[in-house]
N, C-alpha and C positions, 0 to 999 in steps of 0.2 A: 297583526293582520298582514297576510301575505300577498303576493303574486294575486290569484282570481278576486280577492277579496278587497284588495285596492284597486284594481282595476273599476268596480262594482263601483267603492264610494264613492269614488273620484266618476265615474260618470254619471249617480245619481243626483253630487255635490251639485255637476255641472247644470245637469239639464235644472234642478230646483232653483239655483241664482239665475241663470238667464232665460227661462220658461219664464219666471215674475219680472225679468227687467221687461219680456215682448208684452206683458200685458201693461207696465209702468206706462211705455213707450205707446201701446196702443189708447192708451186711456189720455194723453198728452193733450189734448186740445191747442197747447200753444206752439208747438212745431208746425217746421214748413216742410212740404214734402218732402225735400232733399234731406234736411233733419230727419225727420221719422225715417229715412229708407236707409240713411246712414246707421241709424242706431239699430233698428231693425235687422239690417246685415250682419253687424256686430252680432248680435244677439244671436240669430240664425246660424252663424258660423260654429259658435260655441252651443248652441244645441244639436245639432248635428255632429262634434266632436263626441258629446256625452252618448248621444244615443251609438254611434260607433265605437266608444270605451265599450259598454252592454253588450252589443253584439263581439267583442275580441273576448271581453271575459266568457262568454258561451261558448264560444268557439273553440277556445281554447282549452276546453276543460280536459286534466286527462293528458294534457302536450305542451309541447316545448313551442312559445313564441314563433311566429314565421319573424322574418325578417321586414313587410311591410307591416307587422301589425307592432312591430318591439319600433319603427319609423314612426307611427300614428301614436302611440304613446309619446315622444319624442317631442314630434310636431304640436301635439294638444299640452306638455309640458310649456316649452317656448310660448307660443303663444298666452297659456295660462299668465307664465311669468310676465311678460312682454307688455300685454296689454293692461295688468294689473299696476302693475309700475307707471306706465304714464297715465291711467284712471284714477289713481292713488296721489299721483304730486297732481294733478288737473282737482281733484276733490278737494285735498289739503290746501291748496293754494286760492280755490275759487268760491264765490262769497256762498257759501253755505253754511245751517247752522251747527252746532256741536255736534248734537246728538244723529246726524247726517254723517257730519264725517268721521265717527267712530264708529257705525254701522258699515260704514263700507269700508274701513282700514279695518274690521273683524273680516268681511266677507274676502277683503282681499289676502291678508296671511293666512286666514285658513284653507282658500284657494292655490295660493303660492304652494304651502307647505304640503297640502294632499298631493299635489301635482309632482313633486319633488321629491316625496319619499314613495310616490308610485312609480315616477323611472325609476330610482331606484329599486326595489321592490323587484320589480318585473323583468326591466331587460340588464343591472348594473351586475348581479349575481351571475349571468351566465357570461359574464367579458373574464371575470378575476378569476385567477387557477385557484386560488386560494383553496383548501378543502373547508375551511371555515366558511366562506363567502357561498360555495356554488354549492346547490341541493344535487342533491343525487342523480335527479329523473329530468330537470330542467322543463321540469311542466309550471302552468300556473295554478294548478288547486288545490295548496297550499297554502 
């Protein structure tokens, strides 16, 4: 799976894990406002990345990455990574039970890793002269 089609997973990936964390969070009864708005936010940020992954993959069909949309892949990688990493030692470390924290150390490597071989994917093939590395047309609908 290439370029449009990683783009696609990785922002259906996104929106499905944190569309279920906003209803976790909405369903919370033991939160305090400040809790709920904090997590909430969290959530909100990374759904709105996935649904703008959707919109670059449309957008793009047919062409070559703009340079803000190959940045927005970039940004929703980092952050992927970023917040996965301290979510991941915060779960592992925090009194939760097994079966908890293997579900979220699945959710996070398969997050990590989509997130990771979609920059690549996307915007790493058209940096390398390489004629191995760079496709022909430098579109993503492939």
């Amino acid at each position: 799976m290439r370029g449009r089609g990683l783009l696609v997973a990785l922002g259906l990936w996104t929106l499905v894990v944190w569309a279920t964390r906003i209803d976790n969070v909405l369903g919370q009864d033991d939160l305090t406002p400040a809790g709920r708005a904090a997590r909430l936010a969290l959530a909100l940020s990374f759904t709105i990345l996935g649904v703008a992954l959707l919109v670059v993959a449309w957008r793009a069909r047919g062409r070559e990455l703009s340079g803000a949309e190959r940045l927005l892949i970039a940004v929703t990688t980092l952050w992927t990574i970023g917040v996965w990493v301290v979510r991941g030692i915060g779960i592992a470390v925090g009194d939760h039970e097994a079966a908890f924290i293997a579900v979220h150390t699945v959710l996070a490597v398969v997050s990590i890793a989509l997130a990771a071989v979609t920059l690549r994917g996307t915007t790493m093939p058209l940096r390398h002269g390489t004629t191995g590395n760079r496709r022909a047309d430098g579109d993503v609908t492939t």
